[in-house]
MIPA-213659 format. One record per residue (C-alpha): x, y, z; residue in three letters. Coordinates in Angstrom, 3 decimals. Layout:
BEGIN
(pt (X, Y, Z), ala)
...
//
This chain:
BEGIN
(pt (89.299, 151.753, -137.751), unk)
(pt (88.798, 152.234, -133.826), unk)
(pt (90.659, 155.625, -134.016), unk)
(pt (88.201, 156.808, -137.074), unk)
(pt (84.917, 155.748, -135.577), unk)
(pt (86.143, 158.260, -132.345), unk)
(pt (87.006, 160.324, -134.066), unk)
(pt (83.622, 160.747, -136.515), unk)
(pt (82.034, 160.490, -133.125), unk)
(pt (84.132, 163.086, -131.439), unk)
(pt (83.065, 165.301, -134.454), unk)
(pt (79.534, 164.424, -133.994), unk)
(pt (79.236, 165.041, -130.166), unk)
(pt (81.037, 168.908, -131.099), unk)
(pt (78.017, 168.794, -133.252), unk)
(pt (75.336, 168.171, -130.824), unk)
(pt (77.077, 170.443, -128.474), unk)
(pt (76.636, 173.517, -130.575), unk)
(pt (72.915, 172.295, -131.898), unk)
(pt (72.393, 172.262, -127.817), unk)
(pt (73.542, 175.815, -127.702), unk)
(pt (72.094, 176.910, -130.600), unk)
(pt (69.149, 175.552, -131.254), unk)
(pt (67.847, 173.249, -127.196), unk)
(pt (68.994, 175.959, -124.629), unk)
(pt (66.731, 178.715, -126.855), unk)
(pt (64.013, 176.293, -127.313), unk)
(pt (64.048, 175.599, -123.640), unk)
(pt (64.231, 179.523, -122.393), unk)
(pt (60.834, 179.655, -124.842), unk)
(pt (59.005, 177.203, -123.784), unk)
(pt (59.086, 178.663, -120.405), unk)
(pt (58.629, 182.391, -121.048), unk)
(pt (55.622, 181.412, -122.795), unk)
(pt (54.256, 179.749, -119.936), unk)
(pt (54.800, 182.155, -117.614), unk)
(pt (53.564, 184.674, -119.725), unk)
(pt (50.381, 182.600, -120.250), unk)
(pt (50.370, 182.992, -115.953), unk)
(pt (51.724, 179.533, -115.466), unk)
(pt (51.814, 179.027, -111.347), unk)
(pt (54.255, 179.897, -109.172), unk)
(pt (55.762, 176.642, -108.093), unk)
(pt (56.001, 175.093, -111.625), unk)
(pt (56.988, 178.445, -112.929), unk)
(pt (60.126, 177.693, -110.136), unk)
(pt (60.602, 174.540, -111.045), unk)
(pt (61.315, 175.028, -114.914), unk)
(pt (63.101, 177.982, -114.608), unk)
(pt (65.635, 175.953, -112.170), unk)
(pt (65.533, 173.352, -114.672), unk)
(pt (66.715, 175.447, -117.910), unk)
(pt (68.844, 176.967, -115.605), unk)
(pt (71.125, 173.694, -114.657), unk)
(pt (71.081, 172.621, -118.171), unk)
(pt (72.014, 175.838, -119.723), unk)
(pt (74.837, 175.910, -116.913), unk)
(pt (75.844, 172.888, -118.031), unk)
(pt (76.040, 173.058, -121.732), unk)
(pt (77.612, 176.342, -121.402), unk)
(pt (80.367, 174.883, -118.889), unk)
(pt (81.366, 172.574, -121.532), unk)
(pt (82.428, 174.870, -123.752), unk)
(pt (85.422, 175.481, -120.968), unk)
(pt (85.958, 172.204, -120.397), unk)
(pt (85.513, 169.508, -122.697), unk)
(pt (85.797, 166.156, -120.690), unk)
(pt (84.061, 163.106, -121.070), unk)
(pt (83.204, 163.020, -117.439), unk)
(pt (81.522, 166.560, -117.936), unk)
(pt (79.651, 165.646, -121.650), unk)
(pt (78.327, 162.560, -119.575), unk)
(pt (77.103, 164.550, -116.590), unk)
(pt (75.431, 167.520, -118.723), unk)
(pt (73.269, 164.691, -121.292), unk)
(pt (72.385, 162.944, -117.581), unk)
(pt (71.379, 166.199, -116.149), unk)
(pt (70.014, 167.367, -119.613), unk)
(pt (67.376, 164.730, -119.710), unk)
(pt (66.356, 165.268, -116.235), unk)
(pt (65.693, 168.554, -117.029), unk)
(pt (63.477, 167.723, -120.296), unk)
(pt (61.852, 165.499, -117.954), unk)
(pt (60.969, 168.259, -115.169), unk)
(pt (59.668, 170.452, -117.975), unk)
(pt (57.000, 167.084, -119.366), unk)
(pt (56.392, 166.980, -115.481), unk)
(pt (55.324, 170.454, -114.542), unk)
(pt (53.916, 170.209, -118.143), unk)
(pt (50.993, 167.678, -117.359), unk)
(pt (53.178, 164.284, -117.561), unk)
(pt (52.153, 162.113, -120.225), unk)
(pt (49.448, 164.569, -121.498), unk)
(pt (52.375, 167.477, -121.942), unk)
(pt (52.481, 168.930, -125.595), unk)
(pt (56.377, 168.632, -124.551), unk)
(pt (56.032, 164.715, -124.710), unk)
(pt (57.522, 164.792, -128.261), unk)
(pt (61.270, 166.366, -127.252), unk)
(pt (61.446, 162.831, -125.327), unk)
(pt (61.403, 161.274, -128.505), unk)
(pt (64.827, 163.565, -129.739), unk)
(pt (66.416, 162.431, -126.476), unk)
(pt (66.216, 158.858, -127.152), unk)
(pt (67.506, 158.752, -130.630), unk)
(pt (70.596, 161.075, -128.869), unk)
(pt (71.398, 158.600, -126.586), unk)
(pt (71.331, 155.782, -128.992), unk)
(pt (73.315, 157.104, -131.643), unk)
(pt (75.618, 159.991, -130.735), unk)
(pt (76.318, 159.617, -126.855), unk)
(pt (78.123, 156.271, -127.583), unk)
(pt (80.861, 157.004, -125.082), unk)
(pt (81.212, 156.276, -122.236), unk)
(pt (79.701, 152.707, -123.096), unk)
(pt (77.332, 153.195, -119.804), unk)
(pt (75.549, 156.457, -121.265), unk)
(pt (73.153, 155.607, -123.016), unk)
(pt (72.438, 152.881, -120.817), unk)
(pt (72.279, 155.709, -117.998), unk)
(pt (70.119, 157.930, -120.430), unk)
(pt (67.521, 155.155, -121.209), unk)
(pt (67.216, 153.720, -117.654), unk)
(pt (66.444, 157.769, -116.169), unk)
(pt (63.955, 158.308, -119.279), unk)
(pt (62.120, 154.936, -119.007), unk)
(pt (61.821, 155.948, -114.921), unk)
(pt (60.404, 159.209, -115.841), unk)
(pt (57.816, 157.570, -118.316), unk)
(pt (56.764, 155.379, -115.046), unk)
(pt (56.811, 158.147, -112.784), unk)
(pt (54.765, 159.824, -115.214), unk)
(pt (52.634, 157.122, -115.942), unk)
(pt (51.689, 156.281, -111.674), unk)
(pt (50.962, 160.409, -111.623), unk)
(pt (48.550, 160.427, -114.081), unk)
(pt (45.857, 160.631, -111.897), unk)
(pt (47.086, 163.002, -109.811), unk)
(pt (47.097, 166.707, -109.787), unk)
(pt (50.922, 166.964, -110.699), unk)
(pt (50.218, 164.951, -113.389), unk)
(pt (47.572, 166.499, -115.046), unk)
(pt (47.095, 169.415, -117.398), unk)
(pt (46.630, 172.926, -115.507), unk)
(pt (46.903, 176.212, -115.833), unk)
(pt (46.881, 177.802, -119.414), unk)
(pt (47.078, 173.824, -120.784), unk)
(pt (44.312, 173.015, -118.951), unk)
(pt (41.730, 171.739, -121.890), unk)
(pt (38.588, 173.805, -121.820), unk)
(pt (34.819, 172.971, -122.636), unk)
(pt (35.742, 173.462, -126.453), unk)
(pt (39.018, 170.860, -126.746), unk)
(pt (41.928, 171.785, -126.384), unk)
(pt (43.424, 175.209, -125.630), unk)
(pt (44.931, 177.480, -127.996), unk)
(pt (48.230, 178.012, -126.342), unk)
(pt (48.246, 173.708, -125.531), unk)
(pt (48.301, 173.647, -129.486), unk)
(pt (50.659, 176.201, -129.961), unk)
(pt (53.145, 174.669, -127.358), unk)
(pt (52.531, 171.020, -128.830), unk)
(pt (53.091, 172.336, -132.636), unk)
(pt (56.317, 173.757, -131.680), unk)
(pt (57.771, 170.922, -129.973), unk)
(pt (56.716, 168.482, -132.275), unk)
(pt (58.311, 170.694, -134.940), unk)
(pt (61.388, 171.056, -133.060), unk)
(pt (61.429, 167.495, -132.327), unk)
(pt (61.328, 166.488, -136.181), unk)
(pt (64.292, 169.040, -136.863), unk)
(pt (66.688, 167.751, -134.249), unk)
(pt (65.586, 164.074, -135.632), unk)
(pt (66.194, 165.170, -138.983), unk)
(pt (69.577, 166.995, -138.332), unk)
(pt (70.947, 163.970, -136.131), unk)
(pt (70.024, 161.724, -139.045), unk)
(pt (72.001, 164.218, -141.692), unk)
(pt (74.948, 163.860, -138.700), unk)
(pt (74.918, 160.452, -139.216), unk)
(pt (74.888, 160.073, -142.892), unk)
(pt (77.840, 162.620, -143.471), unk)
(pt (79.351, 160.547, -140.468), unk)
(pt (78.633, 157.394, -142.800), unk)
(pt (79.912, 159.266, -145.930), unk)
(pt (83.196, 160.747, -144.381), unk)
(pt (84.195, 156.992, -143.181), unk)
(pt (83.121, 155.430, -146.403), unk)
(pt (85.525, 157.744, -148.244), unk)
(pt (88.443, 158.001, -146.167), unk)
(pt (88.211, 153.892, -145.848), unk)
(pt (88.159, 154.000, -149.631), unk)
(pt (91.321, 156.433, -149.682), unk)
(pt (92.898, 154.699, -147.388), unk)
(pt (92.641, 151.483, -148.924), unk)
(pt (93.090, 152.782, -152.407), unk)
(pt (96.344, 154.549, -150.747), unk)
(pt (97.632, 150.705, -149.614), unk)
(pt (96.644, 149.260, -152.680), unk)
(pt (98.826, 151.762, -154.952), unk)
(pt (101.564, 151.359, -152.319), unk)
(pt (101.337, 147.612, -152.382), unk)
(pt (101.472, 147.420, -156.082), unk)
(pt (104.187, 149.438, -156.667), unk)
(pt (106.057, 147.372, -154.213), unk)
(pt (105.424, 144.657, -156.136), unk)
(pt (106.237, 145.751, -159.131), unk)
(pt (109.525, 146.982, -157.857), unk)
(pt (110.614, 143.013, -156.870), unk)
(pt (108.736, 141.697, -159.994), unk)
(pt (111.262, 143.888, -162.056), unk)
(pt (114.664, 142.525, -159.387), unk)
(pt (113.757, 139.115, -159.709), unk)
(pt (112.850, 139.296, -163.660), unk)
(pt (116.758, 140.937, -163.817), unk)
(pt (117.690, 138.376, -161.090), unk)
(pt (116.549, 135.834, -163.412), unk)
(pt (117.866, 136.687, -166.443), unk)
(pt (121.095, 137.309, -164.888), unk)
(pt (120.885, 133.568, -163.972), unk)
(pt (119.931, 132.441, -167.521), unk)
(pt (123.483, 132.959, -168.817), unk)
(pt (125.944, 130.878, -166.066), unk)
(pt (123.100, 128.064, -166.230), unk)
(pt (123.449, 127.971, -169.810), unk)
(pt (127.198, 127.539, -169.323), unk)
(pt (126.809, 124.737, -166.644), unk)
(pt (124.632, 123.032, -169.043), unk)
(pt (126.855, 123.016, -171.565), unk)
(pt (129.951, 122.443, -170.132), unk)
(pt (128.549, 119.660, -168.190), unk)
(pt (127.000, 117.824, -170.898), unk)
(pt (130.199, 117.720, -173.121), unk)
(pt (132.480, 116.739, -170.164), unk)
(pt (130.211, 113.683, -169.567), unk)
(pt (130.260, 112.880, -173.133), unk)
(pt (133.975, 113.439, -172.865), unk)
(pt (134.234, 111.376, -169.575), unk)
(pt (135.872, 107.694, -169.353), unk)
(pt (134.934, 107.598, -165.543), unk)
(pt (131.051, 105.462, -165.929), unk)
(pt (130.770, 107.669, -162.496), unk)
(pt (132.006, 110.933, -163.442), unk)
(pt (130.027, 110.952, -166.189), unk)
(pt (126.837, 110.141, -164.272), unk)
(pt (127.058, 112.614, -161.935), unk)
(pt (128.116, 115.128, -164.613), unk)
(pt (124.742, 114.244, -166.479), unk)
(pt (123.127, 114.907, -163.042), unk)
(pt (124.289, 118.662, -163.130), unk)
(pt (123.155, 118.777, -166.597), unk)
(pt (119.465, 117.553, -165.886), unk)
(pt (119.335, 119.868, -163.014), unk)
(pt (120.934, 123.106, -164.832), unk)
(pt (118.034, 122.181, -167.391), unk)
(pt (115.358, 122.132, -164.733), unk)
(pt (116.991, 125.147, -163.250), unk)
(pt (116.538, 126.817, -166.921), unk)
(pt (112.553, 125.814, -167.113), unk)
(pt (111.615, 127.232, -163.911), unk)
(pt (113.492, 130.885, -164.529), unk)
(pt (111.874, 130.774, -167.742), unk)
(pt (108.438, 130.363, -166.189), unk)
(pt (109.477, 132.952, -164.157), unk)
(pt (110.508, 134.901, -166.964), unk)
(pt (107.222, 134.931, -168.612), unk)
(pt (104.808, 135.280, -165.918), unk)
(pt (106.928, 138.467, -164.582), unk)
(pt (106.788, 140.098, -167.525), unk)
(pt (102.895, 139.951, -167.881), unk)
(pt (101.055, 139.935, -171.012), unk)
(pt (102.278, 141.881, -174.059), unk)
(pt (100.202, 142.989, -177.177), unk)
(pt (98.574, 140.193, -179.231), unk)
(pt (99.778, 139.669, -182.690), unk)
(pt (96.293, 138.802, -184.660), unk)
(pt (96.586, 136.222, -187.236), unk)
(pt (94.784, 133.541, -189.732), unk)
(pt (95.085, 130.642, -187.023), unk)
(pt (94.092, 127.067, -187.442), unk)
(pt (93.858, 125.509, -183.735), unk)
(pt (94.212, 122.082, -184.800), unk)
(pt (97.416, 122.946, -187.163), unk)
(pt (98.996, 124.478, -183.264), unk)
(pt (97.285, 121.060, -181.641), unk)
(pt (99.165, 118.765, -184.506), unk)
(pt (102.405, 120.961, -184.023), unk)
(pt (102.720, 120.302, -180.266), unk)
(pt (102.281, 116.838, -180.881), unk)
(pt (105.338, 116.577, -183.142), unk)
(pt (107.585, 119.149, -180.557), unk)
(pt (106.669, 116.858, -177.419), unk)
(pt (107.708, 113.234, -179.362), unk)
(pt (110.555, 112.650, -177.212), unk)
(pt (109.267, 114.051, -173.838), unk)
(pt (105.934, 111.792, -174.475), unk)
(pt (108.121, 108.359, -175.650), unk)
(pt (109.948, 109.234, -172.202), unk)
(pt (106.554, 109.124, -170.393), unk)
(pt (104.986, 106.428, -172.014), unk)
(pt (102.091, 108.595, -172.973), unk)
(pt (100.524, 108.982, -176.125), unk)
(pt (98.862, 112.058, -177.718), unk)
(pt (95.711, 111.980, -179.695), unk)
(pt (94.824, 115.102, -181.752), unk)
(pt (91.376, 115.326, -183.358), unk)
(pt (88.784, 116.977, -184.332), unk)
(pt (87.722, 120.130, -186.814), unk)
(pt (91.315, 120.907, -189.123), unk)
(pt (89.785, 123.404, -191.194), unk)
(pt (88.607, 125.525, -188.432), unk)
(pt (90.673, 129.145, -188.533), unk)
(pt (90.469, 131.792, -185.972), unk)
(pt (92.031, 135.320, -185.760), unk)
(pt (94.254, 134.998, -182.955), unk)
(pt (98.028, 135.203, -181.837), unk)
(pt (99.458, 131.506, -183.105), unk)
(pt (102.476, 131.875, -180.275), unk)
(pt (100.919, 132.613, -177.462), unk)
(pt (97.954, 130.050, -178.187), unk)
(pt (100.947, 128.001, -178.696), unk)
(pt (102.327, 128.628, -175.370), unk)
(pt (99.150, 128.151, -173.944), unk)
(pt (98.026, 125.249, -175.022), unk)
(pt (101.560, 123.524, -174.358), unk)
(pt (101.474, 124.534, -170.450), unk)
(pt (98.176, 122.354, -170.340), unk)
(pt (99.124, 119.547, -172.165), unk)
(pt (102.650, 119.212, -169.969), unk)
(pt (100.672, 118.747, -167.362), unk)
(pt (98.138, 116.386, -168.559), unk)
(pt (101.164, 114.176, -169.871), unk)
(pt (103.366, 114.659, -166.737), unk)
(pt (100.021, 113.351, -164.640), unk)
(pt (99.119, 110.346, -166.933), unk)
(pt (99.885, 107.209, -166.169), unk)
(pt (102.002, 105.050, -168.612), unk)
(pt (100.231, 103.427, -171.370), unk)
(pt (97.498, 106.093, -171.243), unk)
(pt (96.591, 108.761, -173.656), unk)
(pt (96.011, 112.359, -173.375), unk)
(pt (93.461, 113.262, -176.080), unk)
(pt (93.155, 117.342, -177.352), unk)
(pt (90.077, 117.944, -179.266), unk)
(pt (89.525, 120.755, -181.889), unk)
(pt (86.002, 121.635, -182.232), unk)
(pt (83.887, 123.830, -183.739), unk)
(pt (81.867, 125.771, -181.381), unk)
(pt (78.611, 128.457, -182.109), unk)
(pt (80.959, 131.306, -180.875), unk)
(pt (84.381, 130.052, -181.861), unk)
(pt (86.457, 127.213, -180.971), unk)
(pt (86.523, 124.901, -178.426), unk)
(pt (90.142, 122.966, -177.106), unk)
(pt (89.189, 120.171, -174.941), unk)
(pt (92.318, 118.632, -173.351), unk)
(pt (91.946, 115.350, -171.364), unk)
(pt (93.988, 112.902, -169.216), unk)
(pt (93.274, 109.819, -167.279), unk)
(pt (95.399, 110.793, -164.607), unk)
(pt (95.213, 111.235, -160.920), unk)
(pt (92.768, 113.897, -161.352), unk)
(pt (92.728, 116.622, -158.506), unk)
(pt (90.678, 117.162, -155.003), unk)
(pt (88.403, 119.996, -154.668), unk)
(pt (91.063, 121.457, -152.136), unk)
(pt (93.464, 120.887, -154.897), unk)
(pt (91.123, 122.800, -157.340), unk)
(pt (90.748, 125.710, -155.319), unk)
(pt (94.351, 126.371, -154.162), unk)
(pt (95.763, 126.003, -158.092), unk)
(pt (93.781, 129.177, -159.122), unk)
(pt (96.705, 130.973, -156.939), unk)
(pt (100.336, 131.453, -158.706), unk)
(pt (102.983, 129.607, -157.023), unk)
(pt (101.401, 126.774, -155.694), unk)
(pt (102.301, 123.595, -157.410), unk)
(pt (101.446, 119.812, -156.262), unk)
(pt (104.482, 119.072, -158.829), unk)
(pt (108.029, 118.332, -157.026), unk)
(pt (110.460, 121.033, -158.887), unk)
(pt (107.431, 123.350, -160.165), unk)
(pt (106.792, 126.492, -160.352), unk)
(pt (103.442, 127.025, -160.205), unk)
(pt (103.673, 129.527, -162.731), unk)
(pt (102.248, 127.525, -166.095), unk)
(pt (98.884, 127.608, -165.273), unk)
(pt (98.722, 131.010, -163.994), unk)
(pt (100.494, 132.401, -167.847), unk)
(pt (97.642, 129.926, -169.665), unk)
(pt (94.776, 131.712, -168.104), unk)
(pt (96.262, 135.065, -168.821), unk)
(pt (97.392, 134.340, -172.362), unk)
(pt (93.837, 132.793, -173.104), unk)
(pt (91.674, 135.296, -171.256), unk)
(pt (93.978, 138.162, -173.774), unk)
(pt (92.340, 136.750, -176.396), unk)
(pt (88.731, 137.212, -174.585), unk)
(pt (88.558, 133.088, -174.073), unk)
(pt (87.471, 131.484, -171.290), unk)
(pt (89.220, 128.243, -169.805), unk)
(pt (87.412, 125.978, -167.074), unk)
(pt (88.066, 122.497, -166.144), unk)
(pt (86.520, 119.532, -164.448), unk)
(pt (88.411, 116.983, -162.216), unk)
(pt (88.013, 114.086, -159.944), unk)
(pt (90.497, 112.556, -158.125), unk)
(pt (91.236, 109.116, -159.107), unk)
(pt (89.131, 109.894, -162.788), unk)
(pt (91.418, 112.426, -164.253), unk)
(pt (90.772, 116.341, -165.923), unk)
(pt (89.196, 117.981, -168.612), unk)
(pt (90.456, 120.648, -169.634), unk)
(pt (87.927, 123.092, -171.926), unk)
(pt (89.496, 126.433, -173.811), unk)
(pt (86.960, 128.585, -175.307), unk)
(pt (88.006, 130.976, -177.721), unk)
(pt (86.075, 133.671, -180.166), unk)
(pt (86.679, 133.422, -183.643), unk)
(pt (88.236, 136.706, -183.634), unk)
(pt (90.174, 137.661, -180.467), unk)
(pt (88.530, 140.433, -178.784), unk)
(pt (91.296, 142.396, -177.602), unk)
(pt (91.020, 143.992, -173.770), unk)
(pt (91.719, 147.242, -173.116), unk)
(pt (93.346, 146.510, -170.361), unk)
(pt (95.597, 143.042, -170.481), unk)
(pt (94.639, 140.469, -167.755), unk)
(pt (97.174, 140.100, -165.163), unk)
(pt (98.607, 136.210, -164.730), unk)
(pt (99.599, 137.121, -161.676), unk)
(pt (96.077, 137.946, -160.011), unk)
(pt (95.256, 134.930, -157.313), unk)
(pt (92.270, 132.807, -158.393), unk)
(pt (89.930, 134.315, -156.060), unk)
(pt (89.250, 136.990, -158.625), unk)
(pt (88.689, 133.898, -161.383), unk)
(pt (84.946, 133.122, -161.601), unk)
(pt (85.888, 129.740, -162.857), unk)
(pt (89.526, 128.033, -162.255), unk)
(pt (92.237, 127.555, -164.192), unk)
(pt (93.130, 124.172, -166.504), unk)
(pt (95.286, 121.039, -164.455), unk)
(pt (96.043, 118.340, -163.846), unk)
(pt (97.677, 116.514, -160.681), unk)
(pt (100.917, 117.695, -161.652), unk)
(pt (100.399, 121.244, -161.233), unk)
(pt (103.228, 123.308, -162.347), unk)
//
């Protein structure tokens, strides 16, 4: 970022270097063959010609040499000699009081560098104003010669001389402000390419070890599979109480092993195409119910299914399926025994509404906010991955899914759904963290 701004302001200064060339030194060599033509006296005739002569030395000598020590000296010296000219001019009644104006907007936007030059170029204009100011009443600091004012107003070649610096002044104000807008442009769009640049690079990284560790993990499925199996009919095969224990142990783990590469599995592959269907939410409900008997008895939890069961949707039965059963693992894995986790069809203006509930731990709002991102998990053994597939696999179907918790009072869990899916044309990512979720994902205190 440092190297860009120098360099936009490298381009700038370049810039202002020819505009000095082109546009100042000519103004400058004007101005004062005008007044000597309009018999301008001697000694301020001297002193302005000396004074467009230093600064045209200068600003040619920089096109020779182009160090920072030399730009600094030739805007120092540049200014002093605007400031002669307003001097011999009439001071703070010169018609050349408006170029003063240019030089300040200069040296607060394009001499930036050194970091003392514009406080240099401020501190010798706001001296010259003073000077200017405590000569007013003098003759040096009063209108003469062909400026003088006559009986009439002012003169004609006052007004000329005023009318072209002013208009000067307004172009160079005008063409620094169109410096500094391309400036702004050209850094807005390289940032932009430059980011956009990372971004692409970043996400085809990704996607490169998304696709290893999908084959990683399905490489995996196979010898866990084997372990499992093997193990469990050895212990049912062992006479050893101890032996067979322990085998059970690899068994349990190979199955827990299993779970988390098939989480893995499905949030690595992302989302695929919905398969549309009649779809009664509360027949799905009812059918999780039966498939989690044992794992529920085990928990001591009971599930209550009610609500609308003549409600039909148009939606993808599986993958509402899958959806559904990441939330209500959770709610059952973070209810207490005895309790019971309650899903609730119901009919809603624009759809459906699945309202899952537990009376478990609940969560913290820290909790809340660090779930929304994939891998985190509160749950000893999880993945972290359930909650981040749900969200995808609901927001496919152009649902919504929030949630309310309280620690100590449990979570609600609330799925909306249209009545017919509303298919995106482009698939939500699962794997996006939660900052880019207006509302968080569904969970419970067993995150997985």
């Amino acid at each position: 970022m440092e190297l860009l701004r120098r360099r936009i302001f490298e381009e700038m200064g370049r810039g202002s270097h020819r505009w000095r060339l082109t546009w100042l030194l000519p103004f400058h060599f004007l101005t004062v063959a005008l007044l000597i033509f309009w018999g301008e006296s001697q000694w301020r005739a001297i002193v302005q010609v000396v004074a467009v002569f230093v600064f045209a030395s200068l600003t040619i000598a920089r096109v020779f040499d182009g160090a920072g020590r030399l730009k600094a000296v030739a805007f120092l010296l540049g200014i002093c000699a605007n400031l002669a000219l307003v001097a011999t001019t009439g001071g703070l009644a010169s018609p050349l009081i408006a170029t003063s104006v240019l030089l300040i907007v200069v040296a607060g936007t394009i001499m930036s560098e050194p970091p003392w030059l514009p406080i240099a170029a401020f501190g010798i204009l706001v001296t010259g104003f003073l000077s200017f100011a405590m000569l007013a009443h003098t003759p040096i600091g009063q209108l003469v010669g062909p400026l003088h004012a006559g009986p009439t107003g002012a003169s004609a070649e006052y007004v000329s001389l005023a009318m072209l610096a002013t208009v000067f002044t307004m172009v160079g104000v005008a063409r620094v402000g169109h410096g500094l807008t391309r400036a702004y442009e050209r850094a807005a769009v390289e940032l932009a390419g430059r980011r956009e640049e990372l971004c692409t690079e970043n996400v085809a990284r990704t996607r490169v070890l998304d696709g290893l560790a999908a084959r990683l993990a399905h490489e995996v499925k196979n010898p866990l599979a084997a372990i499992k199996g093997l193990s469990t009919h050895m212990a049912r095969q062992a006479t050893d109480p101890k032996a067979a224990e322990r085998l059970a142990i690899v068994a349990a783990e190979a199955d827990r092993l299993q779970s988390i590469v098939d989480g893995f599995l499905s949030f690595s592959r992302g989302l695929d195409d919905l398969k549309l269907g009649p779809t009664r939410p509360y027949e799905v409900a009812r059918e999780l119910a039966v498939l989690l008997e044992t794992r529920v008895e085990e928990a001591g939890v009971a599930i209550a299914v009610t609500g609308d069961p003549d409600l039909m949707l148009d939606a993808d039965a599986s993958k509402l399926r899958q959806a559904l059963l990441n939330i209500v693992l959770n709610a059952v894995e973070a209810s207490p025994r005895g309790s019971t986790v309650g899903v609730a069809v119901q009919r809603d203006c624009d759809g459906a509404r699945l309202v899952v509930r537990d009376d478990g731990v609940g969560m913290t709002p820290d909790v809340l906010d660090r779930i929304r991102k994939p891998y985190f998990t509160t749950k000893e053994g999880g993945t972290g991955l359930g909650l981040a597939v749900a969200r995808g696999l609901v927001e496919q179907h152009g649902g919504t899914l929030e949630f309310k918790s309280t620690a100590n009072k449990g979570t609600t869990v609330t799925i909306q759904l249209p009545t017919k899916a509303k298919l995106c044309a482009r698939l939500p990512d699962p794997r996006r963290t939660g900052a880019e979720v207006e509302s968080g994902s569904p969970a419970t205190a067993g995150v997985r």
